[in-house]
N, C-alpha and C positions, 0 to 999 in steps of 0.2 A: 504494500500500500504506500503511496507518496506521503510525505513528511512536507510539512511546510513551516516555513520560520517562523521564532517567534517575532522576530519583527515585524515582520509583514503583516500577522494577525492582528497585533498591539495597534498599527498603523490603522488599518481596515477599520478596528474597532474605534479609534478616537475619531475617525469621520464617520461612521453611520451614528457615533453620540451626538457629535455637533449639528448632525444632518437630522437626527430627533429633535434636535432643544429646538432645530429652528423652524421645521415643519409644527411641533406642538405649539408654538408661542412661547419657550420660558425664553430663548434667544433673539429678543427684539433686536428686528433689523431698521428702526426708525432709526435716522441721521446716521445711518453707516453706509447704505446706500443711497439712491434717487429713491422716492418715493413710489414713484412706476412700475420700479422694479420689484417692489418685495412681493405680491403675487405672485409673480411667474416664482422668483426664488423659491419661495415657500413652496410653490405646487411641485417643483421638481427635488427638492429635498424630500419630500414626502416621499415622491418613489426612488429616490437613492436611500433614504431611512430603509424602508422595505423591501427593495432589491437587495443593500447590503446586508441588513441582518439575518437574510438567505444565505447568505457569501459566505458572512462570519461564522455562520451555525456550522456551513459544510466544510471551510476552515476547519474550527476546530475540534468536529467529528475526523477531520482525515491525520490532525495532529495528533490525537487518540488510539495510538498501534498498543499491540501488545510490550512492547520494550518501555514507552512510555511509561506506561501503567507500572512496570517491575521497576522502572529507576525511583518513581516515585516511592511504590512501596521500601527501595532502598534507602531512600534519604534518612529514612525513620532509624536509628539506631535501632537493634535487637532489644537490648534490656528495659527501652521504653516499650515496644511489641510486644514484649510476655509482660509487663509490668498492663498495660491494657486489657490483654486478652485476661487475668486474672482478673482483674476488676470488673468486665463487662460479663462474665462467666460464669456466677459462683458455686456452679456443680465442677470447675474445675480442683480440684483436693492439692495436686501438687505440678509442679511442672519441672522437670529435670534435664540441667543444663552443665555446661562446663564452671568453671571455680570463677572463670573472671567475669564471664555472662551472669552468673549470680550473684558475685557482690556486687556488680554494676546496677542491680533492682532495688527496688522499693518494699518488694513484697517479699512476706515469710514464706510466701506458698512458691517461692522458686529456689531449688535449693542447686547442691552439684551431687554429684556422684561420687 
């Protein structure tokens, strides 16, 4: 599956925001443009607001691989990982790890061998 940058996405996404505020109204374009113009403006932000956030969604569904998902899970240290899964768990009794993964816990239910 294609990877796409995070740049690119980050970019996409700060104009289809600006491109909401200004089709909603919270981005008045009184004395920034002619006055002639903010209609048309407005009308055509409207369909880049909802063209783009088509874009950004299929963006960042394709930035979404499975490697993604495992680096994130990686970011998390281990001994916060079992220090959660004990706490979210409480049918879990003990969990048995190496000496250093153990004292790096919080928890009495993670012990070593």
């Amino acid at each position: 599956m294609p990877s796409v940058d995070p740049v690119t996405r980050f970019w996409v996404g700060i104009i289809v925001t600006v491109a909401i505020a200004i089709s909603g109204g919270t981005l008045n374009l009184t004395h920034a443009i002619p006055q002639d113009y903010i209609p048309y403006v407005t009308a055509w932000c409207a369909i880049i607001a909802f063209v783009g956030s088509a874009v950004l969604t299929t963006l960042n569904g394709l930035a979404t691989t499975n490697q993604s998902r495992l680096d994130s899970a990686a970011a998390v240290p281990l001994p916060q990982k079992l220090d959660a899964l004990v706490a979210n768990n409480p049918d879990v009794k003990t969990v048995v790890t190496t000496q250093k993964v153990a004292d790096a816990t919080t928890s009495g239910k993670i012990v070593s061998q």
